[in-house]
Backbone as CSV, one residue per row, in Angstrom:
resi,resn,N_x,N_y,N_z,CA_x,CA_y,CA_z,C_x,C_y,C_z
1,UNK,36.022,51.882,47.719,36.318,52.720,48.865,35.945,52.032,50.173
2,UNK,34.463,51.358,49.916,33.915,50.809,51.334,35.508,49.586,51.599
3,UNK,35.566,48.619,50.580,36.756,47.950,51.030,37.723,48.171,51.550
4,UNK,38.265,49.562,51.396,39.619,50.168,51.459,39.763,50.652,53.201
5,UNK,38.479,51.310,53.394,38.309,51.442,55.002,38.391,50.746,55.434
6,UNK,37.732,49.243,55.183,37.359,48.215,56.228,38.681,47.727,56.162
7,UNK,39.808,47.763,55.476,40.914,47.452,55.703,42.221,48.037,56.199
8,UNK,41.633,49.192,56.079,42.303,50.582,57.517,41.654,49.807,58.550
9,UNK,40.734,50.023,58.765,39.934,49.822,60.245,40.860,48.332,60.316
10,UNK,40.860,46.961,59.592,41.326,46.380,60.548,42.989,46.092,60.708
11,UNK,43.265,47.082,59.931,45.289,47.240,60.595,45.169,47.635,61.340
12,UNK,44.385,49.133,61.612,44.643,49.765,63.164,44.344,49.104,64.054
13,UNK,42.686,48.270,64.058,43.053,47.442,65.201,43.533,46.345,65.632
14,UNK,44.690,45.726,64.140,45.998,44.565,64.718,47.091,45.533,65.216
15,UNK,47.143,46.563,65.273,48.000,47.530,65.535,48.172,47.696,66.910
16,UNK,46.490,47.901,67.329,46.377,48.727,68.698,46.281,46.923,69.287
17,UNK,45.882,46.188,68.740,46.091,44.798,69.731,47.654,44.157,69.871
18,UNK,48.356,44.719,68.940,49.924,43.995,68.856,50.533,44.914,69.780
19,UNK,49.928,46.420,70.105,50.585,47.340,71.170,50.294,46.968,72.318
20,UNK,48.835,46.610,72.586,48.663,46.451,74.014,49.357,45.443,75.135
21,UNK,50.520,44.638,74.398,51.212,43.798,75.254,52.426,45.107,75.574
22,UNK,52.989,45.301,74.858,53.745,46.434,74.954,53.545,47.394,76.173
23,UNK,52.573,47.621,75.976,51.606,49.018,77.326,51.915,47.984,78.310
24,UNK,51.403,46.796,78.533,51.470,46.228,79.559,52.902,46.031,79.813
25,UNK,53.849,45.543,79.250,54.799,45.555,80.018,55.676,46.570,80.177
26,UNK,55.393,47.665,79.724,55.919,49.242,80.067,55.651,49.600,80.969
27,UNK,54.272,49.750,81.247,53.774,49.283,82.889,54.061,48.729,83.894
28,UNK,54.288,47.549,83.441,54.693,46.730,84.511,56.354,47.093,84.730
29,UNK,57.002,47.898,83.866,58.668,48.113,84.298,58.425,48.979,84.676
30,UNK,57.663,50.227,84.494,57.671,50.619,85.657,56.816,50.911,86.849
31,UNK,56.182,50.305,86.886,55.486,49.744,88.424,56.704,48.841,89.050
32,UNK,57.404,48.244,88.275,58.634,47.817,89.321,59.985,48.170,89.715
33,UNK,59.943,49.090,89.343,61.320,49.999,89.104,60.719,51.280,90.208
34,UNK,59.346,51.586,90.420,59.247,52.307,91.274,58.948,51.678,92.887
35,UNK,58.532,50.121,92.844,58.876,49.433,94.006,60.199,49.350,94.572
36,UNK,61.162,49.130,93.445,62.213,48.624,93.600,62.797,50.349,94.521
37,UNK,62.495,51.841,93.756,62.720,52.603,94.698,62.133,52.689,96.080
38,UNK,61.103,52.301,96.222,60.731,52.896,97.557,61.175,51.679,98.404
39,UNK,61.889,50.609,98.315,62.320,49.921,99.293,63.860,50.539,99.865
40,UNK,64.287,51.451,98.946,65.534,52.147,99.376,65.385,53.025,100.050
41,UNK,66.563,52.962,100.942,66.519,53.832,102.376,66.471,55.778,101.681
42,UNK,66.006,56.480,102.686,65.697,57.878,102.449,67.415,58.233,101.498
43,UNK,68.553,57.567,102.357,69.732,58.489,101.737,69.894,57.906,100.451
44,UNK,69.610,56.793,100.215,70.107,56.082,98.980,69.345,56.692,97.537
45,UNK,67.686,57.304,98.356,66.922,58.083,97.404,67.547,58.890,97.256
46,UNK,68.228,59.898,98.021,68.473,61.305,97.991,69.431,61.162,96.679
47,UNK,70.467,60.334,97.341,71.875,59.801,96.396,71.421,60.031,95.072
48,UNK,70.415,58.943,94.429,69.941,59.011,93.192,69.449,60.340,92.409
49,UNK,69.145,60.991,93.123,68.617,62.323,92.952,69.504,63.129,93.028
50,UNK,70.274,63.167,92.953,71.606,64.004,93.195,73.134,63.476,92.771
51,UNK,73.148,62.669,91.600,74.501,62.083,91.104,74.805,61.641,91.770
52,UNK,74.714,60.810,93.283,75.317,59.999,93.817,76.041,60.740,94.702
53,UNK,75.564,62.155,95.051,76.249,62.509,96.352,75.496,62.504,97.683
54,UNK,76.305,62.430,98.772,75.526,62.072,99.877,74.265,63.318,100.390
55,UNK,74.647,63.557,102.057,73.677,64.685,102.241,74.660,65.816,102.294
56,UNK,74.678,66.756,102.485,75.320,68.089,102.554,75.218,68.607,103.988
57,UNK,76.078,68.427,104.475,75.825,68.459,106.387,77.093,69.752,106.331
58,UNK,77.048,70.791,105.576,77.898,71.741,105.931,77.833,73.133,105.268
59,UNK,77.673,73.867,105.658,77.466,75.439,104.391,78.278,75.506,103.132
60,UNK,79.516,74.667,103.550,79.594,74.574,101.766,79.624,73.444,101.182
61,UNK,78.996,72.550,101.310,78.631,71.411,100.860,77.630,71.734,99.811
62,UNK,76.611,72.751,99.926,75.646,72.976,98.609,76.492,73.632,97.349
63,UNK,77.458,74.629,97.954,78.229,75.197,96.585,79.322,73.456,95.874
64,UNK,79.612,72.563,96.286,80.182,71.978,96.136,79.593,70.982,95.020
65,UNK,78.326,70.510,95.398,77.069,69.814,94.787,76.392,70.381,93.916
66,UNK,76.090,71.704,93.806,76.038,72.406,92.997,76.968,72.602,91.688
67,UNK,77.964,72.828,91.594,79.023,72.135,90.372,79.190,71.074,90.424
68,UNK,78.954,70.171,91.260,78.829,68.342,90.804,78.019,68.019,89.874
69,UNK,76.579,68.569,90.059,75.291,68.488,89.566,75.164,68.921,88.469
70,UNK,75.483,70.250,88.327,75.480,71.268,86.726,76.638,70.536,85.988
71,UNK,77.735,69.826,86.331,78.420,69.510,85.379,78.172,68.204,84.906
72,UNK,77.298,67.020,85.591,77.075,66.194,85.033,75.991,67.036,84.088
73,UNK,74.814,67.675,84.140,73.706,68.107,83.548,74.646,68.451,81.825
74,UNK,75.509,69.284,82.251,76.085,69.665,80.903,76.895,68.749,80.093
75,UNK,77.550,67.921,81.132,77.836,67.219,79.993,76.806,65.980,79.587
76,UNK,76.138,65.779,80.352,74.889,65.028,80.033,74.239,65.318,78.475
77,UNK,73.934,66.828,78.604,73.515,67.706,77.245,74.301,67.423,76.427
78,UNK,75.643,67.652,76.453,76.418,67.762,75.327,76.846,66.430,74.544
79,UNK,76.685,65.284,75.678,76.828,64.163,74.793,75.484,63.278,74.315
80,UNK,74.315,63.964,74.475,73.176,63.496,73.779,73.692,64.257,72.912
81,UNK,73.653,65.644,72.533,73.951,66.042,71.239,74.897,65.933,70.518
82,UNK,75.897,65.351,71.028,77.188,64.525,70.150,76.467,63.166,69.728
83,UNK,75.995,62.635,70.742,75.572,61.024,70.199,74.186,61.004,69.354
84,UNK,73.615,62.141,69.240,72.378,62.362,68.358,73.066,62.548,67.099
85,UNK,73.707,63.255,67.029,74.533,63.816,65.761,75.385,62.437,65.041
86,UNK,75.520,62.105,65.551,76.334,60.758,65.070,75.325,59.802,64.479
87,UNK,74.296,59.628,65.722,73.286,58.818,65.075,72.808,59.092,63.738
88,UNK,72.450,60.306,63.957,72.225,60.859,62.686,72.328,60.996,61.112
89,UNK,73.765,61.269,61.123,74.880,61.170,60.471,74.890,59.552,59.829
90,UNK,75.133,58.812,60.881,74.875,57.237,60.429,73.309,56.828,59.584
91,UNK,72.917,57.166,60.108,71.522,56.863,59.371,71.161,57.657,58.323
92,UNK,71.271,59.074,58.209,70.873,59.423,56.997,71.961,59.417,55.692
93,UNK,73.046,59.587,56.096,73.843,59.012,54.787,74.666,57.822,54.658
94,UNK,74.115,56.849,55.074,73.849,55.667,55.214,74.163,54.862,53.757
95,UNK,74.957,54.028,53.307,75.064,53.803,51.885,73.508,53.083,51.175
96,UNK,73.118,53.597,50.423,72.049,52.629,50.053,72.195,51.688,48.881
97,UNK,72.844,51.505,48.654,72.913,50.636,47.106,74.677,50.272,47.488
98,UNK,74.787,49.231,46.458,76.301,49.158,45.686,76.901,49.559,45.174
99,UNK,76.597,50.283,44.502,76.820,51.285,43.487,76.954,52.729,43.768
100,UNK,76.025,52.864,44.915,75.993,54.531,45.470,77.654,54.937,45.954
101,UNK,77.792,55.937,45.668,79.022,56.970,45.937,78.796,57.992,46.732
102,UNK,78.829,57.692,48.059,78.354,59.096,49.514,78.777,60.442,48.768
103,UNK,77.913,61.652,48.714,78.822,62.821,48.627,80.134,63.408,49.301
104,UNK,81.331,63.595,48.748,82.556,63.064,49.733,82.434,64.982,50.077
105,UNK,82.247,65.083,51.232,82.173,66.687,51.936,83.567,66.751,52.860
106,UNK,84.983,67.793,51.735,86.015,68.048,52.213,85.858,69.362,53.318
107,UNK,85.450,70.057,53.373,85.733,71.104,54.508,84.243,71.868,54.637
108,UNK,84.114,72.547,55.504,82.572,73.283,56.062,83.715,73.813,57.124
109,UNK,83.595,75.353,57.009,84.473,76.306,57.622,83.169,76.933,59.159
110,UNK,82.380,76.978,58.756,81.344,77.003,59.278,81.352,76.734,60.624
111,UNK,81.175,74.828,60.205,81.235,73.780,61.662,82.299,74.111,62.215
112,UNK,83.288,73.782,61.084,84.812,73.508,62.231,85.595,74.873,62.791
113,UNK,84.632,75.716,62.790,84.685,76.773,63.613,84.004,76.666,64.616
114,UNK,82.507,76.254,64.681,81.679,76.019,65.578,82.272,75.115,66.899
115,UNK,82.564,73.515,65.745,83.342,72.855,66.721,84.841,72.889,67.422
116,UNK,85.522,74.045,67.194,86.806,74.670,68.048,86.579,75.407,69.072
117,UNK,85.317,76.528,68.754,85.189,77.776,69.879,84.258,77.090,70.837
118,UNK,83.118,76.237,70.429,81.892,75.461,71.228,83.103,74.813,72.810
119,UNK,83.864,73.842,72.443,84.544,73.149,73.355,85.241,74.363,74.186
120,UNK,86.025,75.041,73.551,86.911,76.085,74.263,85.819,76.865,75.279
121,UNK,84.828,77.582,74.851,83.671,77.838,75.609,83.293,77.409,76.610
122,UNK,83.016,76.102,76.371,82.745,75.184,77.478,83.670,75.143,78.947
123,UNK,84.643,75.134,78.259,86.142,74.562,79.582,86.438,76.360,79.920
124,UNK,85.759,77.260,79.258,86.061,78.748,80.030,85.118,78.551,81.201
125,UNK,83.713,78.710,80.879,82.689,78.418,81.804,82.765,77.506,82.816
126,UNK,83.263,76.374,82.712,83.338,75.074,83.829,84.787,75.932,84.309
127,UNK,85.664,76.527,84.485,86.934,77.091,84.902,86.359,77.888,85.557
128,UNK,85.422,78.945,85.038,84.838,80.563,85.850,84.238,79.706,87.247
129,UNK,83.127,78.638,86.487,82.404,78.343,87.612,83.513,77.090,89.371
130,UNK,84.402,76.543,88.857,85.176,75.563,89.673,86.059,76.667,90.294
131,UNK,86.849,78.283,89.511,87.262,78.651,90.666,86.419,79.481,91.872
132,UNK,85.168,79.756,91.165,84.165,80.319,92.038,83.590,79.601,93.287
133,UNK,83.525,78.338,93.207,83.172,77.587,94.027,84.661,77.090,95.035
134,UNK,85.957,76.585,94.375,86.939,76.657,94.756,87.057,77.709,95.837
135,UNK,87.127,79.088,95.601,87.584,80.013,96.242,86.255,80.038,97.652
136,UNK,85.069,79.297,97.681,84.241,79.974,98.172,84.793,79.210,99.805
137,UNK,84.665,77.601,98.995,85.134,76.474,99.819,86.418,76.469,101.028
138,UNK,87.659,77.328,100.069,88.959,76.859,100.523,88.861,78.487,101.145
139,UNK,88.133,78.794,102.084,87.564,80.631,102.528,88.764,80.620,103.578
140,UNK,89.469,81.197,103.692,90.175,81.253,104.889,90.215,82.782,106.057
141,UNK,89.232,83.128,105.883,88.943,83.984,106.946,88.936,83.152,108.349
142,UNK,89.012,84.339,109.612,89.337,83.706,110.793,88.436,82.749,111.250
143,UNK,88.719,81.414,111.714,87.576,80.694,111.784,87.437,80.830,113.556
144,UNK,86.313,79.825,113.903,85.676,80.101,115.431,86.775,79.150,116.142
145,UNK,87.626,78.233,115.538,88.126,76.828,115.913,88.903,76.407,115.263
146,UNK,90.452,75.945,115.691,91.493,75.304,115.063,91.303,73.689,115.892
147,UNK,91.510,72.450,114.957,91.987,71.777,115.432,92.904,70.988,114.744
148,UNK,93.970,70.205,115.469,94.816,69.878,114.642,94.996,68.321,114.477
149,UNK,94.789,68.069,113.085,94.353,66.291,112.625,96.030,65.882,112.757
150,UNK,96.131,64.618,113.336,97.425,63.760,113.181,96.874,62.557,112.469
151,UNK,96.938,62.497,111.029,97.011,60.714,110.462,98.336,60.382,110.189
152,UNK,98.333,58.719,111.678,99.838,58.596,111.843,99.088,57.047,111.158
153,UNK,100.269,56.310,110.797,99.759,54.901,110.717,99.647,53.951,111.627
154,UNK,98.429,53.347,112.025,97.357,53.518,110.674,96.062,53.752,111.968
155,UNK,96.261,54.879,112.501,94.898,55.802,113.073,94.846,57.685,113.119
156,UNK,94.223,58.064,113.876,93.900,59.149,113.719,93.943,59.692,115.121
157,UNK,94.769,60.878,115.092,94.398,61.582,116.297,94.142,63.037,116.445
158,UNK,93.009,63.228,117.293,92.343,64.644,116.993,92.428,65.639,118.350
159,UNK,93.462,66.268,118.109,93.989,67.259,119.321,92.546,68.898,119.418
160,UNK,92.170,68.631,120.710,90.900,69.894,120.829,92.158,70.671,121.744
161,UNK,91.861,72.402,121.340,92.746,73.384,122.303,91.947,73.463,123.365
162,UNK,92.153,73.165,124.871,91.714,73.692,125.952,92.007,75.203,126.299
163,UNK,92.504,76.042,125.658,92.987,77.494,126.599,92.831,78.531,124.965
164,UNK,91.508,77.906,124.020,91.323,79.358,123.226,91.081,78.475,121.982
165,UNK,91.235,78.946,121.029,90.658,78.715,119.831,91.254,77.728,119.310
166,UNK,92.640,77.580,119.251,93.746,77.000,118.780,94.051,77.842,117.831
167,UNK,95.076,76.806,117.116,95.636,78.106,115.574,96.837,78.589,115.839
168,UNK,97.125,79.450,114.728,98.474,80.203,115.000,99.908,79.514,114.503
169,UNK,100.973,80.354,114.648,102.035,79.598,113.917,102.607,78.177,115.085
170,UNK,103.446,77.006,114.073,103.916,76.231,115.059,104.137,76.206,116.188
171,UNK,105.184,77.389,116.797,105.507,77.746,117.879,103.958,77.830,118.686
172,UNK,103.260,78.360,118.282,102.086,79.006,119.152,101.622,77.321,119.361
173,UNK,101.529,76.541,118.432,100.998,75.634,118.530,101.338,74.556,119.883
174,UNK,102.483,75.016,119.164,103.492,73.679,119.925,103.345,73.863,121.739
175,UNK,102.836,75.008,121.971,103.545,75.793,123.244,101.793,75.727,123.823
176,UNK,101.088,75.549,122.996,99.520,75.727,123.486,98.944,73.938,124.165
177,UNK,98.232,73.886,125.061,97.567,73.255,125.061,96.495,72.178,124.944
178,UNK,96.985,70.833,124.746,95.232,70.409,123.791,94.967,69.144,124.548
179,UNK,93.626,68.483,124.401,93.476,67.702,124.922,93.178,66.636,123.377
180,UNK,93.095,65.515,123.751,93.070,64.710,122.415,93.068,63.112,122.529
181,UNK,92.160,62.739,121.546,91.610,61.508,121.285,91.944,60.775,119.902
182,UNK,93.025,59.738,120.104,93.997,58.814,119.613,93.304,57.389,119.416
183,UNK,93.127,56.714,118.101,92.469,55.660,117.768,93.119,54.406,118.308
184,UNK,92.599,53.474,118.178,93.289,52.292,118.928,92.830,51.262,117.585
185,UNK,93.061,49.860,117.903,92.870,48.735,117.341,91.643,48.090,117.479
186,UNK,91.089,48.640,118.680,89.552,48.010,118.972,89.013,49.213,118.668
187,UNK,89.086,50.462,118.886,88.142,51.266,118.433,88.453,52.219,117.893
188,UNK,87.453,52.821,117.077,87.923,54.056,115.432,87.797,55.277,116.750
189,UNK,88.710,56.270,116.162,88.054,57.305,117.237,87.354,58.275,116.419
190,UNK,86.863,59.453,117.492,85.464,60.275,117.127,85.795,61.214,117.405
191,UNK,86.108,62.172,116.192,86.033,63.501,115.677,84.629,64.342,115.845
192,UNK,84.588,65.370,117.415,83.458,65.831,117.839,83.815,67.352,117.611
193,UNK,82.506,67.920,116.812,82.811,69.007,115.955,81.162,70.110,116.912
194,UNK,81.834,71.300,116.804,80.326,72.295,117.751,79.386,72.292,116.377
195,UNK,78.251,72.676,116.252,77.348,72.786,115.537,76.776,74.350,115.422
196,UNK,77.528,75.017,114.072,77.042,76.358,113.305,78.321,76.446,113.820
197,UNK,79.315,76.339,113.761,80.398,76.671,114.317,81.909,76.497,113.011
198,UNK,82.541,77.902,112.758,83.422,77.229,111.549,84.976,77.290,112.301
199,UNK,84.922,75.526,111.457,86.032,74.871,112.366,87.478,74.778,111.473
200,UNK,87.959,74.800,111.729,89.363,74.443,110.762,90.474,73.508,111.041
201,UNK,90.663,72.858,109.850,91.648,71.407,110.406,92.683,71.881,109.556
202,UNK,94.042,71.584,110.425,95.284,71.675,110.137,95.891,70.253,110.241
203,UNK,96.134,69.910,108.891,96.247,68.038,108.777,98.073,68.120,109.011
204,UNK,97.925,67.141,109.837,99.728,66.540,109.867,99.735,65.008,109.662
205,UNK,101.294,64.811,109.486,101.325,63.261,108.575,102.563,63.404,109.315
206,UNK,103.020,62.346,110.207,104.646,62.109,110.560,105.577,60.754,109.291
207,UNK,104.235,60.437,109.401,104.795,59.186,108.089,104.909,59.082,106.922
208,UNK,103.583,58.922,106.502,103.470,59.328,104.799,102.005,59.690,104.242
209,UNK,101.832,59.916,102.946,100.693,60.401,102.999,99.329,60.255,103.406
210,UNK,98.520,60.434,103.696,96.806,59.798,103.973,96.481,61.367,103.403
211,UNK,94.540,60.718,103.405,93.760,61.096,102.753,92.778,61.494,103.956
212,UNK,92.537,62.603,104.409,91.190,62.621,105.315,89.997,63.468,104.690
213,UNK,89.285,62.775,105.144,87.706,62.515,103.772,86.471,62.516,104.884
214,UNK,85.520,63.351,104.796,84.176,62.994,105.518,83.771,63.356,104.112
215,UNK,82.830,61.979,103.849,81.818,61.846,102.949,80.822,63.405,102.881
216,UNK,80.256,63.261,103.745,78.903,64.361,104.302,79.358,65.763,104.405
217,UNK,80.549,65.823,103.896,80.927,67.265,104.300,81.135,67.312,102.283
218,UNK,81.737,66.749,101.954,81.851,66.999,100.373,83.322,67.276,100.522
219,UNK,84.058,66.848,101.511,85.487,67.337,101.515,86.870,66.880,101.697
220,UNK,87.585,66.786,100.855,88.378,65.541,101.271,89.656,66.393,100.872
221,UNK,91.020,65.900,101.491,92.473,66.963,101.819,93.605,65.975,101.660
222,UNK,94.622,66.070,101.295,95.691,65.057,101.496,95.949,65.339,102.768
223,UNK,97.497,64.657,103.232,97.672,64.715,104.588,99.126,64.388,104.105
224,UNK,99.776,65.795,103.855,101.193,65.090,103.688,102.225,65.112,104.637
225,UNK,103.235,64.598,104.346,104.392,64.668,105.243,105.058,65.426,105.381
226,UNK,105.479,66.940,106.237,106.179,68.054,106.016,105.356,69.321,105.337
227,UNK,104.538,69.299,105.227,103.488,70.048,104.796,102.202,70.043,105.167
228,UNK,101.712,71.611,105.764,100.868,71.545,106.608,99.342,71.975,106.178
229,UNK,98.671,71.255,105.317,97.189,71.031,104.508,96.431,71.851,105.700
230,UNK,95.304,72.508,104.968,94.598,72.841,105.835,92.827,73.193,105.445
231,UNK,91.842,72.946,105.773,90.510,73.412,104.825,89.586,73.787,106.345
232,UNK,88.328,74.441,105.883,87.570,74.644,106.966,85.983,74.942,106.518
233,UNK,85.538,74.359,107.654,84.046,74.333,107.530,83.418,74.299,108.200
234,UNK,81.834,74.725,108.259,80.734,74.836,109.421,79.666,74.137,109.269
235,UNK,79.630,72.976,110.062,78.680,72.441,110.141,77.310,72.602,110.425
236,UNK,76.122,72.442,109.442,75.104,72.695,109.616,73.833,71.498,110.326
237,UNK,74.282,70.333,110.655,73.832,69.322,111.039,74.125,68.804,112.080
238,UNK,73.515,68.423,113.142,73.986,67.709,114.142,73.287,65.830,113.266
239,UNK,74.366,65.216,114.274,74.314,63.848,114.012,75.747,63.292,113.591
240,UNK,75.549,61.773,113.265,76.758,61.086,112.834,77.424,60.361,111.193
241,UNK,78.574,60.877,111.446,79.269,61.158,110.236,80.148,60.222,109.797
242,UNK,80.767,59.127,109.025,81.782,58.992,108.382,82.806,59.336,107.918
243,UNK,83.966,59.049,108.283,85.043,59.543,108.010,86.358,58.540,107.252
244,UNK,86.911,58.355,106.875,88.025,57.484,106.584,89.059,58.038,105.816
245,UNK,90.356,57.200,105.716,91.810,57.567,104.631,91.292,57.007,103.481
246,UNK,91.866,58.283,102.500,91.401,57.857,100.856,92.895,57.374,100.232
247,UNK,94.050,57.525,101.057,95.677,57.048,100.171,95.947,55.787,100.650
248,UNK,96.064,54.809,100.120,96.780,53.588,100.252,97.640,54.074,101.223
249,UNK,97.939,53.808,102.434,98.938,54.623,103.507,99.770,53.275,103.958
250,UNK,99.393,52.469,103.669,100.304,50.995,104.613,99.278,49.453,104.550
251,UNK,99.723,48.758,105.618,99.432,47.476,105.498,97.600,47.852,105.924
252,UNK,98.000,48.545,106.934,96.611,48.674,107.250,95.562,49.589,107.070
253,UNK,96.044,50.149,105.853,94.993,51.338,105.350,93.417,51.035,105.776
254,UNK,93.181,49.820,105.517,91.855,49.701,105.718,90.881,50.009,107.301
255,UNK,91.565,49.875,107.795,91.513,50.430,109.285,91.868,51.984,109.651
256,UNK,91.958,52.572,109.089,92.278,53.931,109.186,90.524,55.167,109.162
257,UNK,89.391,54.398,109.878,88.168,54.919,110.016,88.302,55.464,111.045
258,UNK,87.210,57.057,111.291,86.678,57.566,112.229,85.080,58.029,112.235
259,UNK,84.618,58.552,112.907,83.492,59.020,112.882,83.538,60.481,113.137
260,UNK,82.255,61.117,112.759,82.240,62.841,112.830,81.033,62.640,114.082
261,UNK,80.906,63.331,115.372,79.893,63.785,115.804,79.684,65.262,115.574
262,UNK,78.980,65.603,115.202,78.156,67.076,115.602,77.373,67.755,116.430
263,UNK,77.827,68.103,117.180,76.658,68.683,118.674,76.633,69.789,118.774
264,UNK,75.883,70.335,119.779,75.883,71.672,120.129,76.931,72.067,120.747
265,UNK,77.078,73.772,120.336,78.430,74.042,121.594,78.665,73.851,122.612
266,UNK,77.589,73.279,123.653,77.787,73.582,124.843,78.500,72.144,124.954
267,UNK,77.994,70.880,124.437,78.146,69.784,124.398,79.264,69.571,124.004
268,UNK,79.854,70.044,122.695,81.485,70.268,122.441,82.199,70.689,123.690
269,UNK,81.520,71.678,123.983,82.993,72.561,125.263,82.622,71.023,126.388
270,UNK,81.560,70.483,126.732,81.670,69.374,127.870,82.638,68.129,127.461
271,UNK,82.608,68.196,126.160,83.191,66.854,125.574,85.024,67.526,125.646
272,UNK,85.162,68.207,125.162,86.366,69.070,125.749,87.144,68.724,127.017
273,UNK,86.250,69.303,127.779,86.525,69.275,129.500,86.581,68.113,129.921
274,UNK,85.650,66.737,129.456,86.051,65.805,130.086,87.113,64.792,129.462
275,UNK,87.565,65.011,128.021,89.469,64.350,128.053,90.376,64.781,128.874
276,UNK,90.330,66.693,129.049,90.970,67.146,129.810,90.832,66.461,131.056
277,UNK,89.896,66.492,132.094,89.658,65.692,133.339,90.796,64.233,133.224
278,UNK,90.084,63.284,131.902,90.466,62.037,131.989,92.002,61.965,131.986
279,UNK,92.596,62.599,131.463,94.417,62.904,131.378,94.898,63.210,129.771
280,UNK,93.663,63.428,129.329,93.682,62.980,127.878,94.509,64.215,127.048
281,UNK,95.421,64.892,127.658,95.454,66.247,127.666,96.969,66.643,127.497
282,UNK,97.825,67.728,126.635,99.359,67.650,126.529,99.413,68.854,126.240
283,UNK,100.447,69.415,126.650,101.437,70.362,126.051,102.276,70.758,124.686
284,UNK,102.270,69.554,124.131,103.147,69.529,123.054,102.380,69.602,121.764
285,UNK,100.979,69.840,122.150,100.430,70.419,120.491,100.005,69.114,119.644
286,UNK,100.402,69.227,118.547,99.522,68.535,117.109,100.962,67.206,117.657
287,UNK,101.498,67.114,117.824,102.240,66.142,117.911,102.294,64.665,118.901
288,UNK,101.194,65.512,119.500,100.453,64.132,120.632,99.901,63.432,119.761
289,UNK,100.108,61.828,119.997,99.749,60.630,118.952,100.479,60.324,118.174
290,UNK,101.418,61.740,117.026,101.994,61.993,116.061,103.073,61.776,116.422
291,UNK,104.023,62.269,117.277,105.118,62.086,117.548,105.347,60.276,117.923
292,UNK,104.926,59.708,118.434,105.065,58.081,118.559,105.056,57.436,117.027
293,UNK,104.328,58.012,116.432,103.994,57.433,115.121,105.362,57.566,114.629
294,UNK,106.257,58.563,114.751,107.163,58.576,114.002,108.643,57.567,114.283
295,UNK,108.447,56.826,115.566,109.143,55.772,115.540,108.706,54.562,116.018
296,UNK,107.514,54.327,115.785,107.158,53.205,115.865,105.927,52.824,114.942
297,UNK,105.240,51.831,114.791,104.581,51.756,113.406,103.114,51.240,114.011
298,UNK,102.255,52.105,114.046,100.679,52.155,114.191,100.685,51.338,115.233
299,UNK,99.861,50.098,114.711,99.480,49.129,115.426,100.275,48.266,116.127
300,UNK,101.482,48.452,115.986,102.289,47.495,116.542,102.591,48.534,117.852
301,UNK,101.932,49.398,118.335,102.724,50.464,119.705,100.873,50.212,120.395
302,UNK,100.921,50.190,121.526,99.700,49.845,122.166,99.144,51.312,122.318
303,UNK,99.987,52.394,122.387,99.326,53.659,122.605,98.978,54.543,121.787
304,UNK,99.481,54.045,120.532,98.899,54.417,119.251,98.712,53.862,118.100
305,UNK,97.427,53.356,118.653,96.356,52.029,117.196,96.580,50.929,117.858
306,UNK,96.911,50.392,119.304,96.989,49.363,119.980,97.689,47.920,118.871
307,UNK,97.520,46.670,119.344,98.569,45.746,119.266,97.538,44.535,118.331
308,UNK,98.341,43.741,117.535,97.746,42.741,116.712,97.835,41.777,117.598
């Protein structure tokens, strides 16, 4: 017996000495894996922490992230327990011999009930929850603010109403007022939005399709041709935003950037007033910028997306 211990006692401790390199470098991965985080900037943390979405700079940006989040989580769940099950499966009836003959298991009414209604289940729930969030997003009650997006190729122009909210049918449009800021070749232009304020964009396309996308809002719209897209939202953030085309639109898609400012109202209505002042200002509605686009091609017209 005395032998038999002393030879427990010394496996466990080639055991606990063959582990302790182990500890150490478990340790050490992660002691460096948590350096390696804190040299990343605050958003890039956030990112990680959140499937890789940005910040949420809008009231419905959390319902949006919120089914981003729960649906990776679930299917996260569901394919550990598919890939556990498999593992499983592999390893315990596993052939052991040459000779062995697996028990051959023709039907289990059971499972393959389980596994028909389980999936169907699933895609009811992810449906209840995407039009719930869908419907919350695409809200079209009266908003505080119409403005009307022109992506012509290959820039952007963003008509503000001087004389009321904007909105309303074409005619109203056409016949209303706006002042507006048209991208050039040297510079992206800047989409300036009031802050707590719900705004609504009515996208036009004279050419062909684009994509208008602010990262930070969680929201992105086609922009078609003859059809008049529309989504809306209230910004909860002041600061600066990213914007760009998500459709292959032309030679120069890649140039098709803007920026979002967010300010206060008062600062919106000044930013307003002074395009108006500068001349920046038309009669003819969503079609300022837009209308040139339609016979001449972006960058090649100096007054809309300037000259190569």
């Amino acid at each position: 017996m005395g032998l038999q211990l002393s030879r427990s006692g010394a496996g466990a401790v080639r055991r606990s000495a063959a582990s302790a390199p182990r500890r150490v470098a478990l340790a050490a991965s992660l002691g460096a894996a948590l350096i390696l985080l804190s040299g990343c900037s605050e958003e890039t943390q956030y990112q990680l922490k959140h499937f890789g979405l940005p910040g949420q700079a809008t009231e419905e940006a959390p319902h949006i992230a919120d089914l981003w989040i729960w649906s990776w989580v679930a299917a996260l769940a569901t394919g550990i327990l598919v890939w556990g099950l498999i593992f499983w499966v592999v390893v315990r009836y596993r052939r052991r011999s040459a000779d062995e003959v697996p028990v051959q298991t023709r039907y289990n009414l059971p499972l393959e009930i389980f596994y028909t209604i389980a999936p169907v289940m699933m895609v009811i729930v992810f449906f209840f929850h995407t039009v719930q969030v869908q419907n919350t997003v695409l809200d079209d009650s009266e908003p505080d603010l119409t403005l009307e997006i022109v992506g012509q190729q290959w820039s952007w122009t963003f008509n503000y109403p001087t004389d009321g909210v904007g909105g309303g049918d074409r005619e109203e449009v056409e016949s209303s007022e706006y002042a507006y800021n048209v991208g050039t070749a040297s510079q992206i232009p800047t989409l300036v939005l009031p802050l707590g304020e719900t705004v609504r964009f009515n996208l036009h396309s004279p050419d062909v399709i684009h994509g208008f996308w602010i990262p930070g809002f969680l929201m992105k719209m086609d922009v078609v041709p003859g059809r008049l897209n529309h989504f809306q939202v209230t910004p909860t953030e002041e600061g600066t935003f990213a914007g760009k085309c998500t459709e292959l639109c032309g030679v120069y898609h890649s140039r098709m950037l803007f920026n979002v400012e967010v300010v206060s109202p008062e600062e919106y209505d000044a930013y307003v007033e002074e395009l108006a002042e500068n001349g920046d200002v038309s009669a003819n509605g969503p079609l300022v910028g837009g209308e040139d686009a339609r016979t001449t091609r972006g960058l090649h017209n100096d007054d809309n997306g300037g000259s190569e």
